[in-house]
LOPALO-411246 format. One record per residue (C-alpha): residue number from 0; x, y, z. Coordinates in nm, 4 decimals, m for minus. Layout:
  pos         x         y         z
  NUM         X         Y         Z
...
***
This chain:
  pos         x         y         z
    0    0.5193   13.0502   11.8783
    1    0.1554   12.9692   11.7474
    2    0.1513   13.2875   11.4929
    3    0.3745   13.3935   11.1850
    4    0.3695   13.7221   10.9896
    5    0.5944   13.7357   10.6872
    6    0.6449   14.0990   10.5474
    7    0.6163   14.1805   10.1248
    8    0.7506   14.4919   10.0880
    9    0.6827   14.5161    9.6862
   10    0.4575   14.8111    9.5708
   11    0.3806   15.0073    9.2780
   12    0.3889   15.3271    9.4415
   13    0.4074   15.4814    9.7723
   14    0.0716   15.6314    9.9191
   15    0.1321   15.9634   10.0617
   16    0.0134   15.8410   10.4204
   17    0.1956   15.5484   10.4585
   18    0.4564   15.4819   10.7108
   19    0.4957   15.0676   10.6390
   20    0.7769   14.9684   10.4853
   21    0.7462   14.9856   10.1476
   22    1.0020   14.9456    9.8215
   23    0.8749   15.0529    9.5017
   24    1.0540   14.9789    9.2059
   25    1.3116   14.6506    9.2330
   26    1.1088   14.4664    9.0581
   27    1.4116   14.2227    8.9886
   28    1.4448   14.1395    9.3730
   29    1.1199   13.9599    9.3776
   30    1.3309   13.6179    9.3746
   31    1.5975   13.6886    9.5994
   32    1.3790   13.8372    9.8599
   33    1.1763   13.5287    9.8688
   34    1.4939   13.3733    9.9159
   35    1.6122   13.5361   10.1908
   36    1.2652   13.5220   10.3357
   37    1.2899   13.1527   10.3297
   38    1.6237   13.1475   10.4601
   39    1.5280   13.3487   10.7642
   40    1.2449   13.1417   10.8326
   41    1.4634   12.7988   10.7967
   42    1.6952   12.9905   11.1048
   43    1.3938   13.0846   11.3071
   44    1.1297   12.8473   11.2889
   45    1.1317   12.3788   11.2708
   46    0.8467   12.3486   11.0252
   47    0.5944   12.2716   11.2677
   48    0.2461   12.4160   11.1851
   49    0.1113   12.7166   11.3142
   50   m0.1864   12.8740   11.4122
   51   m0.2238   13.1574   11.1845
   52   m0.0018   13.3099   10.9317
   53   m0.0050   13.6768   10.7758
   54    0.1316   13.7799   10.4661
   55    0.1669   14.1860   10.4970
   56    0.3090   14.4511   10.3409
   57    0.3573   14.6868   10.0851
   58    0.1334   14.5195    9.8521
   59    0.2091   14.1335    9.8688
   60   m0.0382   14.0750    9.5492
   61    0.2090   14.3124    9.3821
   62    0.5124   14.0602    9.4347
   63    0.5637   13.8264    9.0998
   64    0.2867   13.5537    9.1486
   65    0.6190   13.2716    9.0948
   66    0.7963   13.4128    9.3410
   67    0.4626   13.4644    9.6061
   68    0.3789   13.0710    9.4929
   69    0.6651   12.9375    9.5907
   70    0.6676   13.1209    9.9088
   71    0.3281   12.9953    9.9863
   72    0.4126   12.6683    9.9362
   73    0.7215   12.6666   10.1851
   74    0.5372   12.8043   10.4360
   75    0.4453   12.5439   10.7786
   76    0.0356   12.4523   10.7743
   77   m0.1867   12.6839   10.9417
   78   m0.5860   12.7219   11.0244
   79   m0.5913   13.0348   10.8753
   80   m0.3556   13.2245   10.5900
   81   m0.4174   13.5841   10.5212
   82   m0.2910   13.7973   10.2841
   83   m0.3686   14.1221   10.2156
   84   m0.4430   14.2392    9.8541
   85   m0.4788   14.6013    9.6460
   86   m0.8093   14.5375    9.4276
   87   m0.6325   14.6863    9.1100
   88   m0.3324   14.3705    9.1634
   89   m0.6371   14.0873    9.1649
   90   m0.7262   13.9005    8.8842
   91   m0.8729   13.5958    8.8318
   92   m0.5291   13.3768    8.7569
   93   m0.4204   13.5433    9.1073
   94   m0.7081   13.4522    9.3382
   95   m0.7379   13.1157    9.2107
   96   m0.3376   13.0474    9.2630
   97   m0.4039   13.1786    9.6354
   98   m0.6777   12.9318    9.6783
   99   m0.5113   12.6550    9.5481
  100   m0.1971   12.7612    9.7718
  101   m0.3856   12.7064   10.0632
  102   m0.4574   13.0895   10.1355
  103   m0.8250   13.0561   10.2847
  104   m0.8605   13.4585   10.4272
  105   m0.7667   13.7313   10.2267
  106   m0.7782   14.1085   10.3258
  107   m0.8619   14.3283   10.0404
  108   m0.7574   14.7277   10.0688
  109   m1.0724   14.9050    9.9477
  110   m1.0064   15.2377   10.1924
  111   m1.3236   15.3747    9.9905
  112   m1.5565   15.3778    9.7401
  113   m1.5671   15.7005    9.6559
  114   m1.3110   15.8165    9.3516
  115   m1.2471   16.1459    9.4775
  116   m1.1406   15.9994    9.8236
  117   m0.9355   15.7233    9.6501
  118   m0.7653   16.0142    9.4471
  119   m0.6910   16.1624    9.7352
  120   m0.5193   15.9349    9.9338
  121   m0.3198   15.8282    9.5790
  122   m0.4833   15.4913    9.5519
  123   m0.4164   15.3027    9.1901
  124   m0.7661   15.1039    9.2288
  125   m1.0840   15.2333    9.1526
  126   m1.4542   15.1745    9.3010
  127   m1.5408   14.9726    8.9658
  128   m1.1585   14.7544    9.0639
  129   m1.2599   14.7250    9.4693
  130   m1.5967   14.5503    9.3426
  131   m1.4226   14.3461    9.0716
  132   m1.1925   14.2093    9.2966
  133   m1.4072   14.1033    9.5541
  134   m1.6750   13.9580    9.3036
  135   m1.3034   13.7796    9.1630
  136   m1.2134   13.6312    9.5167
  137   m1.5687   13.5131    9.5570
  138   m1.6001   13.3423    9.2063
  139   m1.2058   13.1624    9.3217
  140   m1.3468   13.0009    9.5945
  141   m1.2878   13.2283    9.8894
  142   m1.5619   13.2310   10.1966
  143   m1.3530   13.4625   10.4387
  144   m1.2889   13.8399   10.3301
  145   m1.1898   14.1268   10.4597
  146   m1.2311   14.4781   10.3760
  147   m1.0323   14.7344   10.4647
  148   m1.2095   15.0939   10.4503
  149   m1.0331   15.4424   10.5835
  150   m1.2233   15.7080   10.7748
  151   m1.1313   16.0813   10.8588
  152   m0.9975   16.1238   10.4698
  153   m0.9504   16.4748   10.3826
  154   m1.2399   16.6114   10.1547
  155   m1.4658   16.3105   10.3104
  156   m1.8614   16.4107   10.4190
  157   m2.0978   16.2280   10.6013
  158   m2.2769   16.1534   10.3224
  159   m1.9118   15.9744   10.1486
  160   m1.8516   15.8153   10.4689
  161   m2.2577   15.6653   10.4515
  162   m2.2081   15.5383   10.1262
  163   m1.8548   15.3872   10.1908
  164   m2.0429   15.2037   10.4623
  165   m2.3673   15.1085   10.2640
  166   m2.1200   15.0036    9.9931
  167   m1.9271   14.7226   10.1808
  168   m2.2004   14.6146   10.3412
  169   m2.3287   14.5297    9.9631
  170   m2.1055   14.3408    9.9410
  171   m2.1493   14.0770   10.2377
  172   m1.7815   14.0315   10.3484
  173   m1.7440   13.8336   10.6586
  174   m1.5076   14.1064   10.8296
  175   m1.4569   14.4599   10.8044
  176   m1.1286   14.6988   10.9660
  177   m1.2747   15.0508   10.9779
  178   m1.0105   15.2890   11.0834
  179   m0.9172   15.6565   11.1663
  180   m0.7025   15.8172   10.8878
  181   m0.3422   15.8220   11.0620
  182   m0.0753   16.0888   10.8494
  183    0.2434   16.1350   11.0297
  184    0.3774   16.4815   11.0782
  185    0.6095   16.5525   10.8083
  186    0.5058   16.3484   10.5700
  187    0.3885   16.4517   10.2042
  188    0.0312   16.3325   10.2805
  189    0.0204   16.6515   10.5962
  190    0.2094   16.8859   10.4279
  191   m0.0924   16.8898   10.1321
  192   m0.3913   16.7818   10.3644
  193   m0.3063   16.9312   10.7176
  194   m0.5999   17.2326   10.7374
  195   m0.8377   16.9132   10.6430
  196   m0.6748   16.7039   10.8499
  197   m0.7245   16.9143   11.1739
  198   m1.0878   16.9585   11.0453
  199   m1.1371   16.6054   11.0270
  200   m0.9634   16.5511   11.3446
  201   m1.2805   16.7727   11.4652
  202   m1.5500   16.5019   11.3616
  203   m1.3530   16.1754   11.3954
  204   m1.5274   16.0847   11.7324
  205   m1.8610   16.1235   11.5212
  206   m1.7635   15.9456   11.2560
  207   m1.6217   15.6655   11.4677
  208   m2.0041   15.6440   11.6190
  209   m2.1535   15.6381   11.2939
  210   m1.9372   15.3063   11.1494
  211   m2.0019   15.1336   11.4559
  212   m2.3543   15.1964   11.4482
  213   m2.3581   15.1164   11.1095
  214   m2.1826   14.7848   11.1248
  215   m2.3393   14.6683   11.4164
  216   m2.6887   14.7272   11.3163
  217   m2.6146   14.5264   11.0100
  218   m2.5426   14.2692   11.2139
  219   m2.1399   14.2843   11.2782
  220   m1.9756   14.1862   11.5930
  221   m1.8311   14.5272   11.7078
  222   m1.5406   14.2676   11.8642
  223   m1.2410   14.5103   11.8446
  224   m1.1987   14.8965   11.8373
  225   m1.2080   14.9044   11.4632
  226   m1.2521   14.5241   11.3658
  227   m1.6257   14.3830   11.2840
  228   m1.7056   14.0680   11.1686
  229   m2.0278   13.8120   11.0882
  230   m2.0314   13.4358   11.1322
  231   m1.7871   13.4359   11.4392
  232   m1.4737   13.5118   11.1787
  233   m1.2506   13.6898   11.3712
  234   m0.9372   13.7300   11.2125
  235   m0.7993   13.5057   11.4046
  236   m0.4084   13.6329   11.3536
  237   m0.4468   13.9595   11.5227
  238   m0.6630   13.8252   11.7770
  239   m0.3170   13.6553   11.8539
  240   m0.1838   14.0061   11.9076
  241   m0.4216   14.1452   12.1281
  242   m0.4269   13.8592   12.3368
  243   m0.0352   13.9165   12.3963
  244    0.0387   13.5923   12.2304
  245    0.4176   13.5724   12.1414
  246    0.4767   13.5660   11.6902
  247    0.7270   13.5622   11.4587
  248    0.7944   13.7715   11.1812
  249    0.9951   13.7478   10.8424
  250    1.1250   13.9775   10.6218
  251    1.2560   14.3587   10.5674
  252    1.1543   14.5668   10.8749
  253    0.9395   14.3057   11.0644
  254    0.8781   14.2334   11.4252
  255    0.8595   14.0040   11.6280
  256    0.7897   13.9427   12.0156
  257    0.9056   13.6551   12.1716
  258    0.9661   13.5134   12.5140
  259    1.1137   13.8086   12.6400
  260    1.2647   14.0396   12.3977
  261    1.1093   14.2330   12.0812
  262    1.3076   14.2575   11.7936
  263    1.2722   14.4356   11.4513
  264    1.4607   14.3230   11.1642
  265    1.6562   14.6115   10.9274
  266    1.4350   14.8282   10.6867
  267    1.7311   14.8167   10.4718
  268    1.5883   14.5959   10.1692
  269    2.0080   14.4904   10.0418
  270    2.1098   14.4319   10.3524
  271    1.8156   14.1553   10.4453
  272    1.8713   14.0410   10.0863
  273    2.2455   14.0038   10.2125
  274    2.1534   13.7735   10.5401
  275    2.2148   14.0803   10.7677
  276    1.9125   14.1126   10.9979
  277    2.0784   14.4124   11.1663
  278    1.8171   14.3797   11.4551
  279    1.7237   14.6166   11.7022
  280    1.6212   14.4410   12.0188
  281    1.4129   14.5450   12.3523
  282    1.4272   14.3418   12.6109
  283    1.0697   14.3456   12.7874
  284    1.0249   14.2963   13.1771
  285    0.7294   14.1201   13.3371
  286    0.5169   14.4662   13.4161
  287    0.5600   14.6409   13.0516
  288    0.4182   14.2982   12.9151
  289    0.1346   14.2846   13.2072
  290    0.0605   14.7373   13.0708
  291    0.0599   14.5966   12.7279
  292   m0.1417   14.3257   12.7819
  293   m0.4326   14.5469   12.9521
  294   m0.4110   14.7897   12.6641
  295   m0.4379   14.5467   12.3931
  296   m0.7123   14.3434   12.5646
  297   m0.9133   14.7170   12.6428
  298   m0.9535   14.7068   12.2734
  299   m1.1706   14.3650   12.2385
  300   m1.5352   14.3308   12.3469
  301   m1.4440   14.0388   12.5981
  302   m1.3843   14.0850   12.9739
  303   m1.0082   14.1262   13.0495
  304   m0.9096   13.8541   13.3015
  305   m0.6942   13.9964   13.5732
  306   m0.4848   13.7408   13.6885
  307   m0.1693   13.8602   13.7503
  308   m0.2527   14.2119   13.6046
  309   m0.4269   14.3668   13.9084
  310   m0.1437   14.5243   14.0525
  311   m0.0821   14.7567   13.7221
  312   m0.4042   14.9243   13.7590
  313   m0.4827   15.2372   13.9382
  314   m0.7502   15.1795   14.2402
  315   m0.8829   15.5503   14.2008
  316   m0.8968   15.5524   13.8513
  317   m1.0864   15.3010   13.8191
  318   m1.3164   15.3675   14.0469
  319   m1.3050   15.6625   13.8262
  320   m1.4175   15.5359   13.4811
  321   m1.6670   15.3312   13.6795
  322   m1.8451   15.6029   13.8555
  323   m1.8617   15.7826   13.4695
  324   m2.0027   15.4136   13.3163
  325   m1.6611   15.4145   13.0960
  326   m1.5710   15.0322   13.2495
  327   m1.7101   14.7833   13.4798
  328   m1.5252   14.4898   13.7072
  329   m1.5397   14.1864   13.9257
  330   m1.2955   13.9955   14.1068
  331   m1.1769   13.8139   13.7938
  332   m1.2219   14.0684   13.5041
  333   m1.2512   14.3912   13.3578
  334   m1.4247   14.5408   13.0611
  335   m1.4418   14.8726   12.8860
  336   m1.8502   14.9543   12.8478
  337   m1.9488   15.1028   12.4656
  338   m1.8692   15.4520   12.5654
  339   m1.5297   15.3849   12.7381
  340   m1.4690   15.1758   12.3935
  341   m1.5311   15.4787   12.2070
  342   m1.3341   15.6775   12.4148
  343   m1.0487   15.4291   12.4077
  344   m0.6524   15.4833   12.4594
  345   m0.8097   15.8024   12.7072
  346   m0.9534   15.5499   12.9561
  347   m0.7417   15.3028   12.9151
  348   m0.4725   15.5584   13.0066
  349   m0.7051   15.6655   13.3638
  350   m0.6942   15.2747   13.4603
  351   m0.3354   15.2227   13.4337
  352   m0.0398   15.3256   13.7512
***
């Protein structure tokens, strides 16, 4: 186990389109939650270092900055320590405490720059507190940050979506996760938005085109479906994903794959507080880990290597995508071109038995 994801649930409010779980409110639980965080990870894991570890959540910036401290601290040593941030939770006694923690990567959740567009997908941060916190994070020390930004928003133009764009890039961060607007059916966030949704749905291929033209022509590394980054900083604890590496995770509703069987702890916040994990398990056989391991590696920019995954593609498919310039392959590996990266989950759906 070379990666470890530990899950904050702790928010101020729910966002319409979010399907993480989340606890607002409980504000007193911040202590024993860290306590039975640290009590799963004593069960599950010797101390050793790791390669990467992910703080996730909810909002962990939200969680009392004791309580994330002293979680921090307990944690094994890693190369790289994320944590993702709102802007409106990040002030300057925060973002040095991370630093000093040993936090060297944190992922900041602009979604936009654009007030309207915030408004609309019930954001608490404004532009003004997006470009605060980074400039805050910069001033603490930090030389690897992410921005998060959301396309496909209902009410968002061209024009919002250009400016979101020019906007980060103003900034300089080292990576950038650009991605399509995702509301599940049912919730709040479709039952206000979902003519505009459909609309968007309409232009989301353009406006997929447009960020990556965008980001690469400024110089980003176009090195995942909708990850970009400068200076070769990947971020390094998803890469662990799509690579199929086995990972741990902590905490109310998180997963984790390893060896052979995926397992996701309770959402049920009292009952993790209370030591019961109530896990759901899936036991994964040799060819749904070979399938998943093409469709996560489809996503990056690097050839796939086929050994020991030839036998779950599809000989006329492929010769398929390859007569339409979607993909390309040798002996050894296989690689989605630019269009059949555009095009995505479709073609990687063609290639598969």
């Amino acid at each position: 186990m070379r990666h470890l994801y530990v899950h904050l649930p702790f928010c101020a409010h729910r966002c319409g389109y979010c399907d993480f779980v989340t606890v607002t409110g409980h504000n007193d639980l911040h202590a024993a939650y860290v306590d039975a965080l640290l009590r799963e990870l004593a069960e599950e894991h010797d101390g050793s270092p790791v390669d990467t570890i992910f703080l996730g959540g909810g909002t962990p910036t939200y969680t009392a900055l004791p309580e994330l401290l002293r979680l921090l601290r307990a944690l094994p040593s890693a190369h790289e320590v994320t944590v993702e941030a709102n802007p409106e939770t990040v002030t300057p006694e925060l973002a040095r405490a991370l630093h000093d923690a040993g936090v060297n990567r944190v992922s900041l959740g602009a979604q936009s720059f654009q007030s309207h567009l915030l408004a609309t997908l019930e954001r608490n941060a404004t532009p003004v507190d997006v470009q605060h916190a980074f400039a805050t994070l910069r001033d603490a020390g930090f030389e690897n940050l992410s921005l998060d930004l959301i396309y496909g928003i209902p009410g968002q133009t061209q024009d919002d979506l250009a400016r979101d764009l020019e906007q980060a890039l103003a900034l300089q961060p080292e990576h950038i996760s650009a991605y399509e607007l995702e509301a599940k059916p049912g919730t709040r966030f479709t039952v206000h938005h979902g003519d505009e949704l459909q609309r968007q749905a309409e232009a989301m291929e353009d406006y997929f085109e447009r960020v990556v033209a965008t980001l690469t022509h400024a110089g980003y590394r176009w090195y995942e479906t909708a990850n970009f980054c400068r200076d070769g900083k990947r971020a390094e604890h998803n890469l662990g994903y799509w690579l199929g590496r086995d990972y741990l995770g902590i905490g109310v509703g998180a997963v984790s794959t390893l060896g052979g069987t995926r397992r996701r702890n309770t959402p049920k916040l009292a009952r993790y507080i209370a030591g019961d994990y109530g896990r759901e398990l899936e036991e994964i056989d040799d060819e749904t880990r070979a399938r998943e391991r093409v469709m996560l590696g489809l996503r990056l920019d690097e050839p796939l290597p086929l050994t020991g995954l030839r036998h779950t593609l599809d000989p006329a498919g492929l010769a398929r995508v390859e007569k339409l310039g979607l993909a390309h392959h040798d002996e050894e590996t296989l690689a989605l071109t630019d269009r059949g990266r555009f095009l995505g989950g479709a073609v990687t759906a063609e290639l598969l038995n």
